[in-house]
Steps between C-alpha positions, in 0.01 A plus 500: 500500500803632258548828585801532217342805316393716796728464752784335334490806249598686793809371499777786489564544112256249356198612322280313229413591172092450466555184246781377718252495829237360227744207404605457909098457567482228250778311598385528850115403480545227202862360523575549838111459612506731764202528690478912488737783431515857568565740220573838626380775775188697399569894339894433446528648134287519198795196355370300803123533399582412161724167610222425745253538232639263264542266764106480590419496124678199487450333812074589403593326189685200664247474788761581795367866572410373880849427485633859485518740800614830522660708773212756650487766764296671708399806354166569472438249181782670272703182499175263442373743255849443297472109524188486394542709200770295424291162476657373822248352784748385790617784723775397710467825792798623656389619894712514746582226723664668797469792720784675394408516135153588620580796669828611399457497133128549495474681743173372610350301809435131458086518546549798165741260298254215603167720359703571181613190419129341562380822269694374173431159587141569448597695257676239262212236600268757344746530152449110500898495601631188743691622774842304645655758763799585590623539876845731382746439753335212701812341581579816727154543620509139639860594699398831633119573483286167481170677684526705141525241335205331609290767534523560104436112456227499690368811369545326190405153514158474393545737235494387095860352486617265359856471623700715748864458403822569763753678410873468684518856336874579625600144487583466890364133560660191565344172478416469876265823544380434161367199589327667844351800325395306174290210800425757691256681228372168363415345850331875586310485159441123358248600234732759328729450173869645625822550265841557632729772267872407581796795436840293511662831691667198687528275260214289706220580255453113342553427844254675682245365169547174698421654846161614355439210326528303757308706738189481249527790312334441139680710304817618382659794303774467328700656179745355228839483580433635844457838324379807746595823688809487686592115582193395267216233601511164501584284159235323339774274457623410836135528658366251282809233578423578876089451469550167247792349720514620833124536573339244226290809436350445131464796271400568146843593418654310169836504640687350158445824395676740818806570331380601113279762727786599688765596232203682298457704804841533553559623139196797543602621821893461473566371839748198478383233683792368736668234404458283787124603571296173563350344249557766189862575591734412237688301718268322750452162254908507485698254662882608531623257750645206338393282793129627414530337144589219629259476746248564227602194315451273796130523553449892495673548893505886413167542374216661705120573430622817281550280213569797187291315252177611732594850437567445106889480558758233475759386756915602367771398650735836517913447400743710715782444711230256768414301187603110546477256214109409593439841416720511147364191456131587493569839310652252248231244454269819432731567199513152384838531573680166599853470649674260698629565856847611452385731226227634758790548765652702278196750390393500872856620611473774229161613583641552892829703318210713376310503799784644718505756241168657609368344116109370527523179236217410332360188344535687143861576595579152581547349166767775426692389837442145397695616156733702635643222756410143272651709212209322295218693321215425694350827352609606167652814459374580151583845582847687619576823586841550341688834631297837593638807548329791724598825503383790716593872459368790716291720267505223249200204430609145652675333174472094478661270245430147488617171345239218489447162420193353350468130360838496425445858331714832577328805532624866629327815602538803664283770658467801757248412777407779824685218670753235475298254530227630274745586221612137539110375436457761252840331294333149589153586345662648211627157388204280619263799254783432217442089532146597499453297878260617781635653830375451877400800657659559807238538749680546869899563507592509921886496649552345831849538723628339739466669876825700601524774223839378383610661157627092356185376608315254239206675339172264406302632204190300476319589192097411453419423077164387286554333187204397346259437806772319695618737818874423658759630663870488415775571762883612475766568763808722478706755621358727275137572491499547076674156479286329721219638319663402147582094654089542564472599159663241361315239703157631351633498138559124551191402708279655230681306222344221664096640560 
């Protein structure tokens, strides 16, 4: 169960247009084919009724509304009276699954939390609504009051529900007592559906998944990119590699399709996923060890199960100051680039000069390194930035002036910009409008320095473009954060002469 757009949303800054959770609830139930996902907690806002809404209209449509559950309380039917106005007919009830919460925040005796609970139970059975409950803090419940515990599951057992789902609320399990509580309650009650709800407070949440997995629980909650309050929950991502791989657990999950889901999340909710988180990081299908290319070459030694096409990514082979020639090499045979091994010592000792240099190469930088030290035009440079002049006043608009060569072609322009950099674009558009030529947009512009906070530290602009469907990135390095955005510049204007 995907529990992206209720508890994921409560992740600190993150909340979801209604169309965005309507395009997250598709992706999840027919790309991702997720077995069930919760949508949102009952009586939030009227913009919650009206995303949840348009979710059940479609999902009625679609035939997945048994498929959608929503957060409920207990309070007298207000909550059930709210899902069921809005279409929904899975209640997911939040009671509370240890004596503390009981008492302390309700304020109320176990037998009088027991009655109430049992009361909108009946309640929702009545409304033709399926319960799943909730035991809210179970993980603590277990550690410091397990007679509570049990009295509320066997106060509960024989009542109409369908699953009873346990929550590490606070996030304070590790694998060990994971695996004790999670046997404990399925030895104690073998006819019963359990789920486990992981919080990665200590970054154990995909491993505590496999605890309860392994101890028999049949469920498991998890979010998209690990979204959730405070640590988040566990990844879809990661929980699905453990089930598939470590467990030969088999799920409906279409896992080609993991990463497309993730950076669409990612985009809605503006959390960055790490780069090195498994399986969606940016970096986690990157070799960077030369000796790992090579290895690669000579029958996949550095390969494991967590192969990237699974996940709908490729393997790359990363160039920085660890890269050996395997590594070069491979980058190269991607570019159809072919070079013999003196010529390859010689790009590979560059790349390393760069790497010291805190630059990240990339594969699309490579042919300009293999031009720059071959002195041969493995890329043509049908365009050349001439001369530029900047000029900044206080009081004054940025000024830039530019010299620029096109197919052989000089052109010059000048214009004010509210920076230097964007009077520099500004001068640049101004000739490519003249010629009557399309221009990327510039869709993500990010500067990176080296650790150390020294004033002659190199400066890495890396700039994101889209020209004419085709996304890329273009990256410069200088002492100066215009000119290493301008030597970016200049890369794009020749990679699109070429699209």
């Amino acid at each position: 169960m995907d529990t992206t757009l209720r508890d994921g949303e409560q992740t600190s800054g993150v909340s979801f247009a209604a169309q965005e959770k309507l395009s997250i609830a598709c992706l999840l139930l027919e790309d991702l084919k997720v077995d069930r996902i919760e949508i949102a907690s009952a009586r939030v806002s009227e913009g919650e009724y009206d995303a949840v809404n348009r979710i059940i209209d479609w999902a009625t449509r679609k035939g997945y509304l048994d498929r959608i559950e929503v957060l409920g309380f207990v309070d007298g039917g207000v909550s059930l009276q709210w899902i069921k106005n809005a279409g929904c007919r899975v209640v997911n009830l939040l009671t509370k699954g240890s004596q503390k919460h009981c008492e302390f925040q309700l304020r109320k005796s176990p037998e009088e939390h027991l009655a109430d609970v049992k009361k909108t139970i009946l309640l929702a059975q009545e409304m033709g609504i399926q319960v799943n409950l909730y035991l809210e803090d179970w993980s603590n419940g277990m550690m410091d009051s397990q007679d509570y515990v049990f009295f509320m599951m066997d106060g509960l057992k024989d009542m109409p529900v369908k699953r009873f789902m346990l929550p590490d609320t606070l996030g304070v399990l590790n694998p060990y007592n994971t695996y004790d509580y999670c046997r404990m309650m399925v030895k104690r009650y073998p006819d019963l559906h359990f789920d486990f709800h992981a919080h990665n407070d200590y970054d154990l949440a995909a491993a505590n998944v496999f605890s309860a997995a392994k101890a028999g629980v049949k469920g498991i909650h998890t979010t998209i990119n690990g979204l959730g309050e405070r640590a988040g929950n566990a990844p879809l991502s990661s929980v699905i590699a453990v089930l598939h791989d470590q467990l030969q657990t088999k799920t409906h999950i279409v896992e080609k399709n993991m990463n497309h889901v993730s950076r669409v999340v990612e985009s809605y909710s503006g959390v960055t996923i790490p780069a090195n988180k498994p399986v969606i990081g940016a970096n986690v299908f990157t070799q960077c060890a030369g000796i790992h290319a090579d290895g690669d070459n000579k029958n996949n030694l550095y390969y494991n199960d967590l192969l990237p096409e699974r996940f709908g990514r490729t393997r790359e082979y990363a160039l920085g100051k660890t890269s050996g020639k395997a590594n070069i090499r491979k980058n190269l045979e991607d570019l159809g680039i072919d070079l013999d091994e003196e010529s390859i010592r010689k790009v590979t000792e560059r790349i390393i000069e760069l790497g010291d240099k805190k630059e990240i190469v990339t594969q699309e930088d490579l042919p300009y390194i293999v031009s720059d030290v071959l002195k041969q035009d493995v890329k043509e440079s049908n365009v050349k930035i001439l001369n530029y002049s900047l000029s900044l006043a206080q009081g004054l608009k940025p000024v830039a002036s530019l010299k620029i060569e096109i197919d052989g072609q000089m052109h010059e322009s000048t214009s004010n910009g509210d920076g230097q950099y964007d009077a520099f674009m500004k001068a640049l558009k101004k000739v490519y409008k003249k010629l009557d030529r399309s221009f990327p947009m510039l869709t993500n512009y990010s500067v990176s320095i080296p650790p150390g906070g020294r004033t002659d530290a190199f400066v890495q602009t890396v700039i994101s473009w889209s020209y004419n469907g085709v996304d890329f990135k273009t990256r410069g390095l200088d002492g100066d954060q215009t000119e290493a955005a301008i030597k970016a510049t200049a890369k794009m204007l020749n990679k699109i002469e070429n699209l």
